[in-house]
C-alpha positions as CSV (number, residue, x, y, z in Angstrom):
1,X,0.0,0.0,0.0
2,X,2.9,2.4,0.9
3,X,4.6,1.6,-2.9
4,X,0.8,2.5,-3.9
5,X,0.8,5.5,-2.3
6,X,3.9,6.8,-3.0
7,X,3.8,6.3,-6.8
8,X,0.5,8.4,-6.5
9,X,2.5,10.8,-5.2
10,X,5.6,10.3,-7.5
11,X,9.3,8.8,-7.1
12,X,12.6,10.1,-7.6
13,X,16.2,8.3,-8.1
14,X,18.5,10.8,-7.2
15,X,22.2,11.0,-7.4
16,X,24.4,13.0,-4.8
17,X,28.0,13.4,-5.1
18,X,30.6,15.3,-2.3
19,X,32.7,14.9,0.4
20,X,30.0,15.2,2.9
21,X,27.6,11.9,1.6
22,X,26.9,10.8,5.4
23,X,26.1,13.8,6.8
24,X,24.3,15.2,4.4
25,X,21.7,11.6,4.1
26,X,21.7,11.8,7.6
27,X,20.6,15.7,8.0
28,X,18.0,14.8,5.8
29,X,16.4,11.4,7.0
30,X,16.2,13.7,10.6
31,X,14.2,16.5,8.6
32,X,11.9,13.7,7.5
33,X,12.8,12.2,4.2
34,X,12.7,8.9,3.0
35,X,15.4,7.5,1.6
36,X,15.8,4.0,-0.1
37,X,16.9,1.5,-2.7
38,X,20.6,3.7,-1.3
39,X,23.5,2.4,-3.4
40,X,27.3,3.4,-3.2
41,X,29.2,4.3,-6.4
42,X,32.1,5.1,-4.9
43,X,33.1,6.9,-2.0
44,X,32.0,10.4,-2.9
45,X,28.9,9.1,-5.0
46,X,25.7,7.7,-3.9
47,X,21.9,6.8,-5.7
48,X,18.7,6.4,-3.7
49,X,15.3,6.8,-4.1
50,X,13.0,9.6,-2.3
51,X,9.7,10.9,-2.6
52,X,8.8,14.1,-4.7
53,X,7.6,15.8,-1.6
54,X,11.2,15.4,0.0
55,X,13.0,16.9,-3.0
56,X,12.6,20.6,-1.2
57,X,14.1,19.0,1.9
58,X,17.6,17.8,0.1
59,X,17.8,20.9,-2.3
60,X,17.5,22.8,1.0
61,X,20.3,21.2,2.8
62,X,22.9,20.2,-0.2
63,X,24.3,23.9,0.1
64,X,25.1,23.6,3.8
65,X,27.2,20.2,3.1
66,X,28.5,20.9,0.2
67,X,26.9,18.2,-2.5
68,X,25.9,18.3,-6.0
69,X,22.4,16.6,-7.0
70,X,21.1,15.4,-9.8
71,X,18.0,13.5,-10.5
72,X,18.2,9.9,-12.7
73,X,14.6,9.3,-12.9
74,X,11.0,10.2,-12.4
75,X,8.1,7.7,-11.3
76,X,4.6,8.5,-10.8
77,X,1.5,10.4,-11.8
78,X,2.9,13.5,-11.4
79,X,5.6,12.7,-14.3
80,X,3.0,10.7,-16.4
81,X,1.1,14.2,-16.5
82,X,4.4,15.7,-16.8
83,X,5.1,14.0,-19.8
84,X,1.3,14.5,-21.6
85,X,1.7,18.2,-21.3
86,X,4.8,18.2,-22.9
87,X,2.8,16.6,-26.0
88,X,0.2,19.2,-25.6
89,X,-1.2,18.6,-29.3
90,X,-1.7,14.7,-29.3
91,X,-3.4,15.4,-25.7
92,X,-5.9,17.5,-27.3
93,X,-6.3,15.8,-30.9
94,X,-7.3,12.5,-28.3
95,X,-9.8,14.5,-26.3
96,X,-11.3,16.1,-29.2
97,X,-11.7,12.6,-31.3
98,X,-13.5,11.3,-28.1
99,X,-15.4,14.0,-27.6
100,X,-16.8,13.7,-32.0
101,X,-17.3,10.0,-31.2
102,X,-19.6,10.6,-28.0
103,X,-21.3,13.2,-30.0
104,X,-21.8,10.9,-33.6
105,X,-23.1,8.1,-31.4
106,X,-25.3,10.2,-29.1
107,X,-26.9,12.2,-32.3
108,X,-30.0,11.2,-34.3
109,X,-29.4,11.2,-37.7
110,X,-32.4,10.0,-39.4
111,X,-36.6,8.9,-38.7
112,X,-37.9,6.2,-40.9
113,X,-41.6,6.0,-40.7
114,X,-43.4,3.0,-42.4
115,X,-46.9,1.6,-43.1
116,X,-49.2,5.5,-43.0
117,X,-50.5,7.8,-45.7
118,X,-48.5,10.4,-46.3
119,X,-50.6,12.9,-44.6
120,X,-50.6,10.8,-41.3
121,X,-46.7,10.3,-41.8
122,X,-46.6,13.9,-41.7
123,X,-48.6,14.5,-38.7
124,X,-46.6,11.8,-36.7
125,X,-43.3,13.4,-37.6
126,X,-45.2,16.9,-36.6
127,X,-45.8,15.5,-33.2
128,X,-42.0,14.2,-33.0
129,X,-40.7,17.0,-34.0
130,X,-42.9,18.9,-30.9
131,X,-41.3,15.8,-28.9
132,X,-38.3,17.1,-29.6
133,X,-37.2,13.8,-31.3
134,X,-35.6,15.3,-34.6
135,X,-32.8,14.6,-37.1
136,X,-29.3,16.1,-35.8
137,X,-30.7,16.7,-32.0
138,X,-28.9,14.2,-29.3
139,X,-30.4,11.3,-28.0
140,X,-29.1,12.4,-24.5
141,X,-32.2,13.5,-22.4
142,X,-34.7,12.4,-25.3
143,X,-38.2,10.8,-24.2
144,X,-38.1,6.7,-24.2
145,X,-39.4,5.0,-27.3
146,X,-42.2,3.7,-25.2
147,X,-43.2,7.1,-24.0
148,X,-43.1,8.2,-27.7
149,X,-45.3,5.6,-28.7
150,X,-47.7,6.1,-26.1
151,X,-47.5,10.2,-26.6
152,X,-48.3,9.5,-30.3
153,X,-51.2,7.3,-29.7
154,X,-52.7,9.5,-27.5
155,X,-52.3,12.6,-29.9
156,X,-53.1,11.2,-32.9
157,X,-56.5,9.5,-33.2
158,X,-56.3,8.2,-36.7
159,X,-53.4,5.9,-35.4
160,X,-54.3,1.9,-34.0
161,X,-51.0,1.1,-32.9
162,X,-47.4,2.4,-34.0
163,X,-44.0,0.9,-33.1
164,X,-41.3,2.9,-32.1
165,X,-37.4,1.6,-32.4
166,X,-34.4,3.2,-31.8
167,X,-31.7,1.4,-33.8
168,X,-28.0,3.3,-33.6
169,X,-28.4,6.7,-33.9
170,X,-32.2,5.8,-36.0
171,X,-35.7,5.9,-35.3
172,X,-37.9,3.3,-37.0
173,X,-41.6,3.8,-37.1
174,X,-44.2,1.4,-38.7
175,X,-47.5,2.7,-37.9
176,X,-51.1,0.7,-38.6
177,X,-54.0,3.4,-39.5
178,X,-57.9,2.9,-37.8
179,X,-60.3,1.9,-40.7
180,X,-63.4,3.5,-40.6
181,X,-66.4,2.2,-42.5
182,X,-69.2,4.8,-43.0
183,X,-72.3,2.3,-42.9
184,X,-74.9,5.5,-43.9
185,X,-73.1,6.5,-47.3
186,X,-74.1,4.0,-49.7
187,X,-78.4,4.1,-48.1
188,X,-78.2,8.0,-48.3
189,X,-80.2,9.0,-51.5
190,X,-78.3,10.1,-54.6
191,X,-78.9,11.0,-57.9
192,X,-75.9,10.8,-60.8
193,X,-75.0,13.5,-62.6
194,X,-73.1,14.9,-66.0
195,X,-69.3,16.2,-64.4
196,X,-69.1,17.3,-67.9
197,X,-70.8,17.6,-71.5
198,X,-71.4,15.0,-73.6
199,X,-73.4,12.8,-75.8
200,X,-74.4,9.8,-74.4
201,X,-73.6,6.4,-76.1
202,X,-73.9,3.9,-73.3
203,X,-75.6,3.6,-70.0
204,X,-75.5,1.0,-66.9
205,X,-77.8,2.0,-64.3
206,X,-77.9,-0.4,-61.5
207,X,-79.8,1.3,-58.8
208,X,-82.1,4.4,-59.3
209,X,-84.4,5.3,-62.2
210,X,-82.6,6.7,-65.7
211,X,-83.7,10.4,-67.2
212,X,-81.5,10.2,-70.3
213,X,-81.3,7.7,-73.4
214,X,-78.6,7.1,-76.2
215,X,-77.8,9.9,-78.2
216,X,-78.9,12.3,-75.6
217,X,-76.4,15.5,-75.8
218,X,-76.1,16.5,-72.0
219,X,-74.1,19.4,-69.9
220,X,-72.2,19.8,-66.8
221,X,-74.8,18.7,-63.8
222,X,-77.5,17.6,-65.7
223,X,-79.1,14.6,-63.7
224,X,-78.8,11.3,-65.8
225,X,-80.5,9.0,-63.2
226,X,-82.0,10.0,-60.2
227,X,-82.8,8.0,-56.7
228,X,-86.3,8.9,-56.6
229,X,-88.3,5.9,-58.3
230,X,-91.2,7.1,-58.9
231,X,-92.0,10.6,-59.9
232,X,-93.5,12.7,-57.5
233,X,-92.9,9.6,-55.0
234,X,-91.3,9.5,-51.5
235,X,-89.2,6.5,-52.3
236,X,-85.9,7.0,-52.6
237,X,-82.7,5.2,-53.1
238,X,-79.2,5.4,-53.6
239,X,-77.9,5.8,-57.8
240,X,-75.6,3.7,-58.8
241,X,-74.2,2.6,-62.2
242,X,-72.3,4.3,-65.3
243,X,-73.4,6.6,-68.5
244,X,-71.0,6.4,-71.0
245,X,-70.7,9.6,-72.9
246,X,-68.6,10.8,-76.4
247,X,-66.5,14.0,-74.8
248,X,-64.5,16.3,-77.0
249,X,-60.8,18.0,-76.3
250,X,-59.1,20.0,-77.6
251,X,-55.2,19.8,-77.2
252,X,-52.9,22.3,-78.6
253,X,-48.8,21.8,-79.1
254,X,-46.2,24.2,-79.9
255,X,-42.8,22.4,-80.6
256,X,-39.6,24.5,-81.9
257,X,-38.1,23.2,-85.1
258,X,-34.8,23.2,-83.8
259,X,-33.9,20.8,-81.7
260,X,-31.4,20.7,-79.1
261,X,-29.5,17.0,-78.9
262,X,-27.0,16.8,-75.3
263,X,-24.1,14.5,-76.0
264,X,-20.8,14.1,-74.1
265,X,-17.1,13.5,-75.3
266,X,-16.3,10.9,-72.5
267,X,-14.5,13.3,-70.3
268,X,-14.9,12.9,-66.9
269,X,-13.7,14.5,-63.7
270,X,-14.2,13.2,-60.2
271,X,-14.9,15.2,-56.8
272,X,-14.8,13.7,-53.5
273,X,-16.8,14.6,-50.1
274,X,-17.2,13.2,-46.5
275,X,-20.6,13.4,-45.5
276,X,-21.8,13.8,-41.9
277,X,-25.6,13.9,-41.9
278,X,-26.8,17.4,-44.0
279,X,-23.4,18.4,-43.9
280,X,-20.1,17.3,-46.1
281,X,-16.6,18.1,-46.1
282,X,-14.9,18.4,-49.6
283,X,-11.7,16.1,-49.7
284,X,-10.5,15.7,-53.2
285,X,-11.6,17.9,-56.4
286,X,-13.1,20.6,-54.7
287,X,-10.7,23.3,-56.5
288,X,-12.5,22.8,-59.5
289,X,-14.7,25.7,-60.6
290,X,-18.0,25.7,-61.5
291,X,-18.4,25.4,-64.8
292,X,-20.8,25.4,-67.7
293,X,-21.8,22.9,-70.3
294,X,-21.3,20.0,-67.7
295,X,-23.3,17.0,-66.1
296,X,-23.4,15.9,-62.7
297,X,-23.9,12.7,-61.0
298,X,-23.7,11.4,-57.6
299,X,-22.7,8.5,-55.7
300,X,-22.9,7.7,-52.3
301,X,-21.0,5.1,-50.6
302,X,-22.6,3.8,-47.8
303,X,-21.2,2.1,-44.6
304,X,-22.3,0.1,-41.7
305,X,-20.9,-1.4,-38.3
306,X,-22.2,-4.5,-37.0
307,X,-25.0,-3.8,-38.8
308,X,-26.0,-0.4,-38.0
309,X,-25.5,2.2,-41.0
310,X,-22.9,5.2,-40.0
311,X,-24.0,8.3,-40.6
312,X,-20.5,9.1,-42.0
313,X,-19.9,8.2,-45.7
314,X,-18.5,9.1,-49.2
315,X,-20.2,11.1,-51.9
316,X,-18.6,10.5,-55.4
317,X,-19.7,13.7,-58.0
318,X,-18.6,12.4,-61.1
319,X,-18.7,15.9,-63.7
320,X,-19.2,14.6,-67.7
321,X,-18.1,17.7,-70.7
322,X,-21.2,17.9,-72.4
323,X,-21.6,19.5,-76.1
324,X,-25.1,20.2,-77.2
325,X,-25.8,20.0,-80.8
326,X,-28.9,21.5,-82.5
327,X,-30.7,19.7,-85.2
328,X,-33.7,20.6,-87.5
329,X,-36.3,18.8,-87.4
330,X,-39.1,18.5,-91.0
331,X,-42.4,19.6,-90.4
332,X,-43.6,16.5,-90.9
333,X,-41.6,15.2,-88.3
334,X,-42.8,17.9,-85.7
335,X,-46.2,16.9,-86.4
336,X,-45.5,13.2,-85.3
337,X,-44.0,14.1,-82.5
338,X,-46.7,16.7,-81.4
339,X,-49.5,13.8,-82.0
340,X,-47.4,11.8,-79.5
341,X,-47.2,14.4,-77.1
342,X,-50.6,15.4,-76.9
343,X,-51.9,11.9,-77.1
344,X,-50.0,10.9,-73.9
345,X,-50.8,14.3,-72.4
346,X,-54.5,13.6,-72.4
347,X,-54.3,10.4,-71.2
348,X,-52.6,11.2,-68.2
349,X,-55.8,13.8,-67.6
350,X,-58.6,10.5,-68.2
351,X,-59.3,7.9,-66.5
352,X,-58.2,4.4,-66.7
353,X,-61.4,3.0,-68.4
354,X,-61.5,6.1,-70.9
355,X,-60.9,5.4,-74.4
356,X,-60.0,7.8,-77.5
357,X,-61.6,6.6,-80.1
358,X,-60.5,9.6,-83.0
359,X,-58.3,12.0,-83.1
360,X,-58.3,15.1,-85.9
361,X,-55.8,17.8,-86.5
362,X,-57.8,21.5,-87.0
363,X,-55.1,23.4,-87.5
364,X,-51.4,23.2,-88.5
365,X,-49.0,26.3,-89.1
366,X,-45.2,26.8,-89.1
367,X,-44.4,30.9,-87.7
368,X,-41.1,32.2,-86.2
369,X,-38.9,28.8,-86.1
370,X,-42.1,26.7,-84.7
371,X,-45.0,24.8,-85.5
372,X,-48.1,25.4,-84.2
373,X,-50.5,22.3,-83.9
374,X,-54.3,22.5,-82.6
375,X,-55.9,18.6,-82.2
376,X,-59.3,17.4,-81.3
377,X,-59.8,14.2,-79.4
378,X,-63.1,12.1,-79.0
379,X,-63.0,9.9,-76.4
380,X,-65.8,7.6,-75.2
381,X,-65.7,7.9,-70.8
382,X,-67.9,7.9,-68.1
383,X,-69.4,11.2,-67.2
384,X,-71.4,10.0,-64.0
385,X,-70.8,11.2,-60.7
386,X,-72.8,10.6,-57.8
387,X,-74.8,13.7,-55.6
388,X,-76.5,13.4,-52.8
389,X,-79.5,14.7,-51.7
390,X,-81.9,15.3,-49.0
391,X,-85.4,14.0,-49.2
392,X,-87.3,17.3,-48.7
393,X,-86.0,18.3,-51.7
């Protein structure tokens, strides 16, 4: 326990030359120094070992008998910190890399939520955001997942059950939504009506009594079967079925004749960054200048420990030369290509069962370097829509 506590304290081997050797060890063991480990050299030259606390005592009383010190070696906390100060740089690069570790581990870096609609994904990242359970907050002081999952249950009334799991420095969510069945909507009555003009080639009517036959021209909101069965009757049901109708649109294109064709020599420079979360650190390329008449595209290079995905990794920007050459196009070609793009225009406005059954071009004109095109488009769809209504009607 002593060796214990002395090398807490710190150890010195000491070497003390002179005439007066005896006296001198002697004046200080009676001033309360401890001397060991004592070894002769030769008769004017000893080596022992004291404490650091007793070095005032000898340097007080070598002048009195006449002897020269020097100290051999240092043991002992007090020299270990000694020696770390003197590497004042290293000390700090280690305390700062310990301190980025606690803070990369203790960070949350990303919320993953699974299984809602994106408007109820938004609202539970709304209420974890109020939780404060963000992206680049720490983990240190945040709620329990439990407590999270019970908080958003409680707040959010559309949700049956959510899990929350906190994997690394990520939340995962998968959240089930409450389905609600509305029993009342399909005995409320209804009528259908036009939701826009058309002539009618087609109808299906399975519940309610039809107003309109084939060939009937009809506009926006005209009823085309209505719930009440008999007329001036107070039985009512709920319409149901489809009126097919021939609808008319017209489409109009206006494509340049010059075209403008991107094509790259092969050239390729790379740029390197370290990404931390929203933020990255350029490491190679970043002298480059921005530049026109180039294309970018980015890699990232992902990494994991023991499974969980750092939030640390390498972006690649790969920059291609790019030289854009311009092309005329016939006006017969422009016209092709403005029936294609109106055709697949139109049916991303219709619905899946519409159908275009003709299309005709009204008007087609070249003027300043482009063509001009004006279509119209027949297209057999259904035109019903159900409204209800109220019986007092």
């Amino acid at each position: 326990m002593r060796n214990q506590h002395d090398f807490l304290q710190g150890i010195m081997t000491v070497e003390a030359e002179g005439t007066l050797i005896e006296p001198f060890l002697q004046a200080c063991t009676r001033h309360g120094c401890h001397i060991s480990n004592l070894k002769r050299v030769d008769n004017n030259k000893v080596v022992f070992t004291i404490r650091l606390k007793d070095w005032a005592i000898l340097r007080r009383l070598r002048k009195k008998y006449r002897c020269r010190l020097s100290i051999k070696d240092g043991k002992g906390i007090p020299f270990i910190f000694q020696h770390l100060l003197k590497r004042v740089s290293l000390l700090v690069a280690f305390l700062a890399a310990v301190a980025v570790i606690f803070l990369l581990a203790n960070t949350l870096w990303s919320i993953k939520v699974e299984g809602l609609t994106p408007e109820l994904e938004a609202d539970v990242e709304s209420k974890l955001n109020s939780y404060g359970v963000s992206p680049g907050k720490l983990t240190i002081g945040m709620k329990d997942p439990n407590e999270i999952q019970q908080n958003l249950l409680d707040d959010i009334p559309d949700l049956l059950w959510i899990g929350v799991k906190k994997q690394g420095t990520s939340y995962h969510l998968y959240g089930v939504e409450k389905t609600r069945y509305d029993t009342d909507v399909n005995d409320r009555p209804s009528n259908l009506v036009a939701a826009k003009k058309g002539m009618v080639v087609e109808t299906f009517i399975k519940k309610g009594r039809p107003v309109v036959s084939v060939h009937d021209v009809v506009k926006k909101g005209q009823v085309l079967a209505t719930g009440q069965l008999v007329e001036e009757g107070e039985s009512f049901v709920h319409s149901e079925g489809e009126v097919i109708a021939e609808t008319w649109y017209r489409v109009e294109q206006t494509l340049p004749m010059k075209q403008v064709l991107i094509l790259t020599d092969g050239t390729m420079e790379k740029e390197y960054q370290i990404q931390v979360g929203k933020v990255h650190f350029p490491v190679w390329g970043w002298w480059r200048a921005e530049e026109e008449g180039v294309r970018e595209e980015q890699h990232d290079s992902k990494w994991s420990v023991f499974g969980v995905q750092s939030p640390v990794y390498m972006k690649t920007v790969n920059y291609y030369s790019i030289d854009p050459k311009a092309y005329e196009s016939s006006k017969k070609e422009i016209k092709e290509l403005g029936l294609t793009s109106a055709r697949n225009s139109l049916i991303q406005e219709l619905d899946q069962e519409a159908e275009i059954k003709e299309e005709k071009v009204l008007h087609l004109d070249e003027e300043n370097g482009k063509v001009k095109l004006i279509l119209l488009y027949k297209v057999y769809e259904n035109i019903a829509e159900t409204k209800y209504f109220s019986q007092g009607d």
